[in-house]
Structure formats: C-alpha cells, structure tokens
C-alpha positions as YAML, in Angstrom:
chain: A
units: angstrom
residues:
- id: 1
  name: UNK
  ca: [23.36, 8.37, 8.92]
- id: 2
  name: UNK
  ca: [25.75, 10.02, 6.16]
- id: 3
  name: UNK
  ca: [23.58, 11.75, 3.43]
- id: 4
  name: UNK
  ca: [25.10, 9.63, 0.23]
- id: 5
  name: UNK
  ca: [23.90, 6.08, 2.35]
- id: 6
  name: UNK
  ca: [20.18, 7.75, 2.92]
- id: 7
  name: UNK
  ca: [19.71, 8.54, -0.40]
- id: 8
  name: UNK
  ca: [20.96, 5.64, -1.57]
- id: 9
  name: UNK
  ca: [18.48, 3.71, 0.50]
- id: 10
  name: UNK
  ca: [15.75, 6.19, -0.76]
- id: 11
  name: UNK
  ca: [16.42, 5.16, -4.36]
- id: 12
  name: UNK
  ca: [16.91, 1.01, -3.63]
- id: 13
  name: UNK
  ca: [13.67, 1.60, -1.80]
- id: 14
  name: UNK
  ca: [12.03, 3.32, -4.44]
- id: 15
  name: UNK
  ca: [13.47, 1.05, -7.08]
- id: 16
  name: UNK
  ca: [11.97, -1.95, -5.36]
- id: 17
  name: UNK
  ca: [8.66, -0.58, -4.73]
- id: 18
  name: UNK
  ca: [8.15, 0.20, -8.79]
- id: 19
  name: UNK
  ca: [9.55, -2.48, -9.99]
- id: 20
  name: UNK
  ca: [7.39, -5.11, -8.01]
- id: 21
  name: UNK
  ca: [4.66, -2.86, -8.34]
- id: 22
  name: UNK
  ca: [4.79, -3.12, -12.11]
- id: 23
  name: UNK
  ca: [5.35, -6.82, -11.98]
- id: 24
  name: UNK
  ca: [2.72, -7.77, -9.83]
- id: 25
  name: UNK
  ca: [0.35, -5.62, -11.42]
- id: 26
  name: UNK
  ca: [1.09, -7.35, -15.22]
- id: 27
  name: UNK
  ca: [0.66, -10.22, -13.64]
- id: 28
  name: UNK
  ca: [-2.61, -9.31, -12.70]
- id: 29
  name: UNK
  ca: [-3.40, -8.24, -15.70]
- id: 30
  name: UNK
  ca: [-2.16, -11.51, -17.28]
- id: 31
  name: UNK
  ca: [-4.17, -14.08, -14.87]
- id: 32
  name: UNK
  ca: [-7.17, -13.47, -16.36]
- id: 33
  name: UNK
  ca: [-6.06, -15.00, -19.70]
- id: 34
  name: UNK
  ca: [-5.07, -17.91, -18.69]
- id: 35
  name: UNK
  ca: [-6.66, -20.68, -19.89]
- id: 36
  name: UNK
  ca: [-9.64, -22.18, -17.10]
- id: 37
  name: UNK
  ca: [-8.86, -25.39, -15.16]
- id: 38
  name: UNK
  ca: [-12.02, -27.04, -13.57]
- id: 39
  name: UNK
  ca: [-8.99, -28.83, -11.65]
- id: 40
  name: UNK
  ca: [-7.61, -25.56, -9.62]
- id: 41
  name: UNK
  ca: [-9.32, -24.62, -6.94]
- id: 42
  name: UNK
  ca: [-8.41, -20.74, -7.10]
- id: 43
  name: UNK
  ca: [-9.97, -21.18, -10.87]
- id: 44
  name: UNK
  ca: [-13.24, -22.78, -9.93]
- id: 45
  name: UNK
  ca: [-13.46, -19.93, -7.01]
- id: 46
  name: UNK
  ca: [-12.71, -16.85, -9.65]
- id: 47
  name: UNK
  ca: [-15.28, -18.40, -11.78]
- id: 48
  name: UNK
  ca: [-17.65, -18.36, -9.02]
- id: 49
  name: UNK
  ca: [-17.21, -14.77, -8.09]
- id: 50
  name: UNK
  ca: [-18.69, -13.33, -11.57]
- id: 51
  name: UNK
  ca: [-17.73, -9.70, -12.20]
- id: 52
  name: UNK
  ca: [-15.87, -9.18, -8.85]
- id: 53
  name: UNK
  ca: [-12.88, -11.06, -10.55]
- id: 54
  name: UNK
  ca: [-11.76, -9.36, -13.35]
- id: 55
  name: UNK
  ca: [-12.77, -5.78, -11.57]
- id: 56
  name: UNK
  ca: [-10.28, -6.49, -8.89]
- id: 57
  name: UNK
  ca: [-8.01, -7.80, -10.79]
- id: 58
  name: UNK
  ca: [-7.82, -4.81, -13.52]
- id: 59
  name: UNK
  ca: [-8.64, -2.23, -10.98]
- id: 60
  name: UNK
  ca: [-5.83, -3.50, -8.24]
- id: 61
  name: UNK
  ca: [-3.03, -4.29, -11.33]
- id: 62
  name: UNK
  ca: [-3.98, -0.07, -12.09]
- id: 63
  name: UNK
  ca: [-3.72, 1.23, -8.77]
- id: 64
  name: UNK
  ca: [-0.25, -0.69, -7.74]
- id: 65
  name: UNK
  ca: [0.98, 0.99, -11.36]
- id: 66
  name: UNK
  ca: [-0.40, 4.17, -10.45]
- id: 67
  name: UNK
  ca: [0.61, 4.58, -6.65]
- id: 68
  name: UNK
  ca: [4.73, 4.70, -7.46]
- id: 69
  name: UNK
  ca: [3.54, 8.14, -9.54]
- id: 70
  name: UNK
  ca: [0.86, 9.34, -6.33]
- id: 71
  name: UNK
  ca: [3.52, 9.54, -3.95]
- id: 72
  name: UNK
  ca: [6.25, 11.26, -6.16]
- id: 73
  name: UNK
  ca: [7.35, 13.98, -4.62]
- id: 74
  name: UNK
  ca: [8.79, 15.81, -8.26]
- id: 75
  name: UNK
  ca: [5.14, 15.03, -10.15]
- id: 76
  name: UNK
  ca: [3.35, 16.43, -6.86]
- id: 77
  name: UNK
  ca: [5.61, 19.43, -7.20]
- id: 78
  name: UNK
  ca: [6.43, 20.52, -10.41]
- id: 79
  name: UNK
  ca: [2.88, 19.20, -12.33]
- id: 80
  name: UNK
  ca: [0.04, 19.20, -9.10]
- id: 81
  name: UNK
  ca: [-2.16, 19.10, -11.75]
- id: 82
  name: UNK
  ca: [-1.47, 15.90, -13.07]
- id: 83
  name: UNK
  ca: [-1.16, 14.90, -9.58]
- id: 84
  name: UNK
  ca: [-4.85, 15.20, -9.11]
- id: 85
  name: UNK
  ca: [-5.63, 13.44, -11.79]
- id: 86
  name: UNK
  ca: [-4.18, 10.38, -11.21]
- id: 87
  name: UNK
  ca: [-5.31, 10.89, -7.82]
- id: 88
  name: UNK
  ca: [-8.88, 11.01, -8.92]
- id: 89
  name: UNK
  ca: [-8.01, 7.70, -10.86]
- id: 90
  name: UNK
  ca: [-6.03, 6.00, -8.37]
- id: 91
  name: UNK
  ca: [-9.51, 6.94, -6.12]
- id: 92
  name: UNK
  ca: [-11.53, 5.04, -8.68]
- id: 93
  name: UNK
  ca: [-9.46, 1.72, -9.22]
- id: 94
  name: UNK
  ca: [-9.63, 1.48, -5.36]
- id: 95
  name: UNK
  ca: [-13.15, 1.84, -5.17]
- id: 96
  name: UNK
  ca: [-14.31, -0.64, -7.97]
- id: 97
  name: UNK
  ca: [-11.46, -2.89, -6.52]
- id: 98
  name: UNK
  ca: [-12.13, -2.66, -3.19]
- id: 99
  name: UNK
  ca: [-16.05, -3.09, -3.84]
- id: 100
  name: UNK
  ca: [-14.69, -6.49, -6.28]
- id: 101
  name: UNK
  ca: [-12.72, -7.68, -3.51]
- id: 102
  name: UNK
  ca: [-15.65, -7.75, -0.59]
- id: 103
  name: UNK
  ca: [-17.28, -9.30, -3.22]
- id: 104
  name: UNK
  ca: [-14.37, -11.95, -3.48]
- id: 105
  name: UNK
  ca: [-14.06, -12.74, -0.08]
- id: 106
  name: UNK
  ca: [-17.01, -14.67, 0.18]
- id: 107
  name: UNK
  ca: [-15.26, -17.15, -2.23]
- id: 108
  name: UNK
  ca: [-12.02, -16.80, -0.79]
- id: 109
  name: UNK
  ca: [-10.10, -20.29, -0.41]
- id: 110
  name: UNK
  ca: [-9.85, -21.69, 2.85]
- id: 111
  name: UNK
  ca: [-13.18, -20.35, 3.83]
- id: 112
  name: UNK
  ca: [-13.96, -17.70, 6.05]
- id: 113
  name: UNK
  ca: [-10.49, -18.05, 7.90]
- id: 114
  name: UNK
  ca: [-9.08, -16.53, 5.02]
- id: 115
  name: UNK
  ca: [-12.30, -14.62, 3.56]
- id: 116
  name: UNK
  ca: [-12.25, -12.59, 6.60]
- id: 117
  name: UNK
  ca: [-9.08, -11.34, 6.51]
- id: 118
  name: UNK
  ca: [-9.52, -10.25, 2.97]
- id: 119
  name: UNK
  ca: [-12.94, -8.93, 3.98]
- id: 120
  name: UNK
  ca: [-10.85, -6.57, 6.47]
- id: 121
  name: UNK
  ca: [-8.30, -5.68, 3.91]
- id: 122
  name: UNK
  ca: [-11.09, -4.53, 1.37]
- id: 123
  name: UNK
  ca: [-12.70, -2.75, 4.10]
- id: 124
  name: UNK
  ca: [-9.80, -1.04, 4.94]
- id: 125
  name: UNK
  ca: [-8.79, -0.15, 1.77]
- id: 126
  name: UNK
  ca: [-12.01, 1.50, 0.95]
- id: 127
  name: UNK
  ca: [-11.55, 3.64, 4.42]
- id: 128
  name: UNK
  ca: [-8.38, 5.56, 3.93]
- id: 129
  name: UNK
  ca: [-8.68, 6.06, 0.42]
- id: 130
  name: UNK
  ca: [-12.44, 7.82, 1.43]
- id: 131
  name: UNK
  ca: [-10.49, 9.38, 4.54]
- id: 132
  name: UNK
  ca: [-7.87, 10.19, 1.85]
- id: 133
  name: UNK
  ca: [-10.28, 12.17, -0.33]
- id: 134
  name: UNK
  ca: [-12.28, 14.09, 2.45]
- id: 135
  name: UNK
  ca: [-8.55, 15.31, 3.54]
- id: 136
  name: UNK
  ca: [-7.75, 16.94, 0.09]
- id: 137
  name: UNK
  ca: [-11.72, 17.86, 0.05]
- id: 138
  name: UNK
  ca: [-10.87, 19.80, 3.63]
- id: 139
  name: UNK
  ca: [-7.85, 21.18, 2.04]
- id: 140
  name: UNK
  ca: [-5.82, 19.60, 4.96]
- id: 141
  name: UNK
  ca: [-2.92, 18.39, 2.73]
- id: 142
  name: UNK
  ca: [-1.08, 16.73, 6.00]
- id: 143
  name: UNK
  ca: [-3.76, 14.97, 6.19]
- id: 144
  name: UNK
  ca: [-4.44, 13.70, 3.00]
- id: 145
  name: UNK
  ca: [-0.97, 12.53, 2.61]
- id: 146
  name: UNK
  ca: [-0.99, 10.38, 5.76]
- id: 147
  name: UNK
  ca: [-3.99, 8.85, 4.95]
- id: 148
  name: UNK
  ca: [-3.10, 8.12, 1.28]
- id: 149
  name: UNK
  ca: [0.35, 6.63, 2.10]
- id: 150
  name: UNK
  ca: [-2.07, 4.14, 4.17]
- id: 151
  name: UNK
  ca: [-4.37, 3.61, 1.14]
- id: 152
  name: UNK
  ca: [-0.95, 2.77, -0.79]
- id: 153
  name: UNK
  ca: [0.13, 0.17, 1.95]
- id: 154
  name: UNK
  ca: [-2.50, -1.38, 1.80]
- id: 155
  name: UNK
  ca: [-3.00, -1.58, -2.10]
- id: 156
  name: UNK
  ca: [1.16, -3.08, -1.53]
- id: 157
  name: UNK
  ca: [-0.84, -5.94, 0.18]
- id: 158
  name: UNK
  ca: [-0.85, -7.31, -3.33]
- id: 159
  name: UNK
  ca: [3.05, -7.53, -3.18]
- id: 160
  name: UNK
  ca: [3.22, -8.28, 0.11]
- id: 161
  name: UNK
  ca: [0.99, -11.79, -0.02]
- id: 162
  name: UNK
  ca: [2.91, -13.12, -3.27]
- id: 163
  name: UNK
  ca: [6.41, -12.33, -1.73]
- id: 164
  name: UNK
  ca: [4.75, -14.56, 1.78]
- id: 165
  name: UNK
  ca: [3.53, -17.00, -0.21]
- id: 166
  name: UNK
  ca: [6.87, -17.82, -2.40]
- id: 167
  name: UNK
  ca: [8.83, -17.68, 0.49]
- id: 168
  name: UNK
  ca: [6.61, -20.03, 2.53]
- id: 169
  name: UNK
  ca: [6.60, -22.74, -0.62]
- id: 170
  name: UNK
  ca: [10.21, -22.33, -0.98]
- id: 171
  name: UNK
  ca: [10.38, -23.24, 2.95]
- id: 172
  name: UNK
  ca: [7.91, -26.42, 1.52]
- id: 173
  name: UNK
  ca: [5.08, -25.49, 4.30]
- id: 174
  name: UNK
  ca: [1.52, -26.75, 2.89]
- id: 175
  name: UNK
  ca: [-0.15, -24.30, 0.49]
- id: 176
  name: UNK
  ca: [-3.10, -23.90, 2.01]
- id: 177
  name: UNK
  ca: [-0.93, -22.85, 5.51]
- id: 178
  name: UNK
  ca: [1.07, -20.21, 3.84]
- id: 179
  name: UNK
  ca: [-2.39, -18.89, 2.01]
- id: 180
  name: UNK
  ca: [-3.70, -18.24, 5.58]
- id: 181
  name: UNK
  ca: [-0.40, -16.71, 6.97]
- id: 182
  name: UNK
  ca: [-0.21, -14.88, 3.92]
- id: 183
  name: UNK
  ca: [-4.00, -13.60, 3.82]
- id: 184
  name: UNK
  ca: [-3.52, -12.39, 7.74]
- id: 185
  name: UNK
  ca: [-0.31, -10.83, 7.64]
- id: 186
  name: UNK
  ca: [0.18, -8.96, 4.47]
- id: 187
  name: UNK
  ca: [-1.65, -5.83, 4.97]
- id: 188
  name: UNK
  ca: [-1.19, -5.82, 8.67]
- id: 189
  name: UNK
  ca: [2.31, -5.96, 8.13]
- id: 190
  name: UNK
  ca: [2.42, -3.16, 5.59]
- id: 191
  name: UNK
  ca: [0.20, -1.18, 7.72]
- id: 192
  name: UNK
  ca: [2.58, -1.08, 10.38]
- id: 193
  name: UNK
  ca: [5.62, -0.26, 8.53]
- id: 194
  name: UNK
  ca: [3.87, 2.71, 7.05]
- id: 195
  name: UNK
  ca: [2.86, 3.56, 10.41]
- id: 196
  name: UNK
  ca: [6.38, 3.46, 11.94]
- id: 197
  name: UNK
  ca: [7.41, 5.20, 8.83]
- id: 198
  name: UNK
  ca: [5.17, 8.27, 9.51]
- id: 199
  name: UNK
  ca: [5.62, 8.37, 13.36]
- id: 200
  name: UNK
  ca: [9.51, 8.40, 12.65]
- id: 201
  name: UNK
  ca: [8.55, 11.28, 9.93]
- id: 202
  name: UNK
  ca: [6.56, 13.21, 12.46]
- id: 203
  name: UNK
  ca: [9.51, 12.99, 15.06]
- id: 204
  name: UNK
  ca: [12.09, 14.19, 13.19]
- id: 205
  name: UNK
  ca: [9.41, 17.63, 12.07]
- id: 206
  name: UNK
  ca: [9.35, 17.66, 16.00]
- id: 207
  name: UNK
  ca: [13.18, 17.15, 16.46]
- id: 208
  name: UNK
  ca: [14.50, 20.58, 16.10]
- id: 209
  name: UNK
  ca: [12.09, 22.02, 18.60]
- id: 210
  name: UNK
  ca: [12.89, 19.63, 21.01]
- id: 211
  name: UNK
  ca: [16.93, 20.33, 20.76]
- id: 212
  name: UNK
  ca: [16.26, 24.11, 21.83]
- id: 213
  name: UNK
  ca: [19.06, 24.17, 25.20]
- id: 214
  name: UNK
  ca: [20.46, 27.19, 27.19]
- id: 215
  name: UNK
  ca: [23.57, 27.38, 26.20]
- id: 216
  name: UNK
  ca: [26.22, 28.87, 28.96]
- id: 217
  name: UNK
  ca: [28.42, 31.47, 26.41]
- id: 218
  name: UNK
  ca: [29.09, 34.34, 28.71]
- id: 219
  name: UNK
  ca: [26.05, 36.46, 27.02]
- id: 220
  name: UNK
  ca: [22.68, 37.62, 27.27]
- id: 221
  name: UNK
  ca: [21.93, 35.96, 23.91]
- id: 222
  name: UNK
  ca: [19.16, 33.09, 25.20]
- id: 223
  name: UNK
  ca: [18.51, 29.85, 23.95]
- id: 224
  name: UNK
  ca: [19.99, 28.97, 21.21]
- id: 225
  name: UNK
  ca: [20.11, 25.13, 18.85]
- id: 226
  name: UNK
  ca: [22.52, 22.86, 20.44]
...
C-alpha cells in the first residue's frame, strides 16, 4: 500500500475514533440530566441501580475522552510524563466504571440475557486495564501497550453498542432485539479487531527477519534482504 493512502487511513481512522469518542462521551455526560420518566424502562432501571449509574456514566464518558490522548504516539514521546498521568487517571475511571457497571448489570434490560453480557464486558474491562498496570509496574512496556490497547477496545464498547443499535432501528428490527445483539456483540467485536490489529503489528516486526534469502551474486558475501 503507497505511503500517502496509509497515512491517510491512519488520520480518517484517528479522526473517527476522537470524534465519536468525544460525542459519545458528552452524551454520557448529558443523560444524567435529563429529566426522569417513570414511563421508560431504561429510566426506571438507572433509578434502580443507585450510585452505579452516574459512576459509570461519568467515569466511562472520562475514559473514552481520555483514551484518544493514551494511545498518542507524540504525547507518549515527547511528554511521557504526562503520559503517566493520564494513564494513572484513565486507570481510575476504569476502575470506578467498571466496578459501576457490574453493579449495573444486575438491572440491565432484558434480564440476564443482556446483564450477562455486560457482566462479561465489565469483567473484562477491569482485567486488562489491571493486566495493563502490572505490565508498566514490570517495566515490560510491550506488554503494557498490548494490554492497554485491549482496555481501550473495550472502553470503545460504548461506541460500538450505540452505532449497533442506530443501525438496527434504522433497519426497524424490535428494540429490545437490537439491545441484545448490541449488548453481545459490541465488545466482542472490538476485541477482535484490536486483536487482528496487533497480530498484523507483530507480523510485520517479524517480516524483515523472515525475508532473509541467499542471494546467487557471484560472491562470498552471504545472505543478504531480498
């Protein structure tokens, strides 16, 4: 792939993820204002789930503004110490968030059809951001970056269910179908796109190596990069 077309996909990519990122998280931020409707279900379910709500809320809006600055490559670089400290932040929103939302999944619409599948996605947000942590603790900095690139996929679950559940009401499927659809493949899917992101990272790192041929040029020189 030409250079100017990968970069340019870079920066779409990048574009995308900050900009919904931002969105999702005002919105967040803005829910919680809105005025209570004994008549809506979700509203009756938040009011049920007592702190949990507005921590997950708050904490998830913050870490899906914050993650868009954790992965940038120029902050990392040229300011690590800023780095760390909205790492050490982005660590906290996760924890109180992820903590709200296991909290929240035993009020979860639908049930425990859906409740479980956010129960997993709390879980699993809780894991690699801890995994995360005792990386950078263990100074293994490969590590910690693979495991908080998963952290951020997962907190892009966020994104991931809204943009399900407009397209599945736009397609005029039943709410309550879409919510379930939505609820069990949002962070799966974004879990495997990081996934295939980092194993197509990891085989390019291993590319070169694997390219080393003999090479037939009359001399004694030995192997050399095809």
């Amino acid at each position: 792939m030409p250079t100017y077309l990968r970069t340019a996909l870079k920066f779409g990519a990048a574009t995308v993820f900050v900009l919904s990122s931002a969105m999702i998280a005002l919105h967040a931020f803005n829910y919680l204002s809105v005025q209570f409707n004994p008549r809506n279900p979700f509203h009756v379910s938040y009011a049920e789930g007592g702190w949990a709500i507005p921590a997950h809320f708050y904490c998830a809006g913050l870490a899906l503004l914050l993650a868009p600055m954790q992965i940038s490559a120029t902050l990392r670089r040229r300011w690590p110490a800023l780095h760390r400290s909205i790492g050490w932040i982005y660590v906290a929103t996760v924890t109180i968030g992820g903590l709200a939302g296991l909290q929240m999944a035993f009020h979860a619409q639908g049930g425990w059809s859906t409740g479980i599948a956010f129960l997993s996605l709390a879980l699993l947000w809780l894991l690699t951001t801890i995994t995360a942590v005792a990386m950078a603790i263990r100074r293994n900095i490969a590590g910690h970056r693979r495991w908080m690139l998963r952290s951020i996929a997962l907190t892009f679950s966020g994104v991931t269910l809204r943009v399900i559940l407009g397209a599945g009401m736009a397609a005029g499927f039943p709410f309550m179908t879409v919510y379930l659809v939505a609820a069990w493949s949002a962070w799966p899917l974004n879990l495997l796109v990081m996934e295939s992101y980092l194993r197509l990272e990891s085989a390019r790192r291993l590319r070169p190596a694997g390219l080393m041929q003999p090479r037939d040029t009359g001399s004694a020189s030995g192997p050399q990069i095809a």
